[in-house]
MILUM-980811 format. One record per residue (C-alpha): residue number from 1; x, y, z. Coordinates in pm, 1 decimal, padded with zeros to 6 digits. Each point is the difference from the previous one (the first is absolute). Layout:
// residues N
- keba, u, v, w
- NUM, X, Y, Z
...
This chain:
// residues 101
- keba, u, v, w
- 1, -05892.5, 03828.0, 06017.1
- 2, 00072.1, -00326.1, 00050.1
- 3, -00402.5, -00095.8, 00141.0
- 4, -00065.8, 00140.6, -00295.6
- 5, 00179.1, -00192.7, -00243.1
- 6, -00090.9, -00340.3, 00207.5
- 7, -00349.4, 00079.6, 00030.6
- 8, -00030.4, 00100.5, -00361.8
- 9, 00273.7, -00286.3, -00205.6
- 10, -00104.8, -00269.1, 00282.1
- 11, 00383.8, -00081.1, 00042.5
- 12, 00161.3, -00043.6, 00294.1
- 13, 00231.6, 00290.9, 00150.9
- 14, 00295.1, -00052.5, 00287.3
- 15, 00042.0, 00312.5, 00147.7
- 16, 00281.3, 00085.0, 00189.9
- 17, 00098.4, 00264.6, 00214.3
- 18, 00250.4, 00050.8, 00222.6
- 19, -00136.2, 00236.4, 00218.4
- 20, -00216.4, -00156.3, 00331.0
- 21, -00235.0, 00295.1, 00003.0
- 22, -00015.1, 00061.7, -00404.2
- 23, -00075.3, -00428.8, 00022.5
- 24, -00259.0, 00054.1, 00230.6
- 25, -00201.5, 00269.6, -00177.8
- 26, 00000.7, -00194.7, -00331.0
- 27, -00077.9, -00309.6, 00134.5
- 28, -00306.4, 00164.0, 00166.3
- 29, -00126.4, 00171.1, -00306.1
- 30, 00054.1, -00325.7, -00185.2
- 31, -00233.3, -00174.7, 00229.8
- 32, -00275.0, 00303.3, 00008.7
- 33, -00040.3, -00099.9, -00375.0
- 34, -00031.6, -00349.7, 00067.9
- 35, 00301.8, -00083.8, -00243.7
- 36, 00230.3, -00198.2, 00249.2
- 37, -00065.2, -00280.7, -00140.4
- 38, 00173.4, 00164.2, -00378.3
- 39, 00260.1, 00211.9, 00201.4
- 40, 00249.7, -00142.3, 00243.9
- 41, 00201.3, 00251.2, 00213.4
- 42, 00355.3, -00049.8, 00126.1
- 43, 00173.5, 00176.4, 00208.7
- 44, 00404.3, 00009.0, -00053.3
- 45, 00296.7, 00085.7, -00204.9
- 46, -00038.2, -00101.1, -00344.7
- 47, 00390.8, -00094.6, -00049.1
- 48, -00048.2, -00245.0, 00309.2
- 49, -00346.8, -00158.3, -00070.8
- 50, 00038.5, -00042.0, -00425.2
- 51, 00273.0, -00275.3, 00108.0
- 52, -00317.1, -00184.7, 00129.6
- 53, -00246.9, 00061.6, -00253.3
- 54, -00075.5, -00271.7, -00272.0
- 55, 00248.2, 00046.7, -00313.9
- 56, -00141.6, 00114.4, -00311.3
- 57, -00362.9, 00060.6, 00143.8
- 58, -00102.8, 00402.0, -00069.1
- 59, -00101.9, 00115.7, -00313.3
- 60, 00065.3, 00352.1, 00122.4
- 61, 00205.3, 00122.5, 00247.9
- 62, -00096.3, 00414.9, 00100.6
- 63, 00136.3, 00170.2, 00229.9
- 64, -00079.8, 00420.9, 00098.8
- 65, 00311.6, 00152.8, 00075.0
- 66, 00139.0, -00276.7, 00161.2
- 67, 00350.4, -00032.0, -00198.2
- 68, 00055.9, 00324.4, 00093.1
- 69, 00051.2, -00102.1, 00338.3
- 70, 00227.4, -00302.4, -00075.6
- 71, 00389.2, 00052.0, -00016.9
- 72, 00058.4, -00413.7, -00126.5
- 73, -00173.0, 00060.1, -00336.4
- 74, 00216.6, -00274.1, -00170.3
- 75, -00158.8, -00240.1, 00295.2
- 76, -00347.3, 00147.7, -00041.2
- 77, -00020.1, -00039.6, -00385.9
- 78, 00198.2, -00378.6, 00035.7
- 79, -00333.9, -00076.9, 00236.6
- 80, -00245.4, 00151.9, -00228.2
- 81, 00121.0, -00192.6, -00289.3
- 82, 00011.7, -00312.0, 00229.8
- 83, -00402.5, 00045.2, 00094.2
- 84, -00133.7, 00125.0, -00355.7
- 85, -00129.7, -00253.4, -00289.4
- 86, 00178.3, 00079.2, -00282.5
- 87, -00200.5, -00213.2, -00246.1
- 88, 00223.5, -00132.9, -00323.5
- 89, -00221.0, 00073.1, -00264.4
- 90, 00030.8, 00400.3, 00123.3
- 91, 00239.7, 00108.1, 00251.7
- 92, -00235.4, 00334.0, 00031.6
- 93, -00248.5, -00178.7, 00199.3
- 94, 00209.2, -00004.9, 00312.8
- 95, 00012.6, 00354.6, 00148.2
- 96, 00128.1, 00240.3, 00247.9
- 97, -00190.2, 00324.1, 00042.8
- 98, 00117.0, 00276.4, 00187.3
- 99, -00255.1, 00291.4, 00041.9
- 100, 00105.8, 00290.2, 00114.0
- 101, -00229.9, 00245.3, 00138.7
């Protein structure tokens, strides 16, 4: 989904996972469509690593199934809110998506 939506929209996608073989497997498939260059891979825990990404930088933040798995919501949503542009002429542009499939 998310090759999709950088080789279609042209944006730039951070995906994170925090599983080494799930990580591995994207980060291959992202390279067999020749998007690396649009989609970044990290591997890691999202409550340690959004303390390092740049402030107010995402448009979107999506995550499958993800907050399902962690217990520190109040933490979680605090570092979403941290990482997401909320522009001041519409605080709807700045969101978090969870899909759950």
């Amino acid at each position: 989904f998310i090759r999709y939506i950088a080789g279609t929209t042209n944006c730039q996608v951070l995906a994170l996972e925090l599983q080494d073989d799930i990580h591995a497997t994207a980060k291959e498939l992202t390279e067999r469509c020749g998007l690396e260059s649009k989609v970044h891979h990290v591997c890691g825990d999202f409550l340690q690593i959004a303390q390092h990404l740049r402030s107010k930088s995402y448009t979107v933040i999506a995550s499958w199934l993800t907050i399902l798995h962690i217990p520190n919501r109040e933490k979680l949503f605090s570092l979403v809110r941290k990482n997401i542009q909320l522009h001041s002429f519409c605080m709807n542009l700045g969101k978090y998506c969870s899909v759950l499939i």
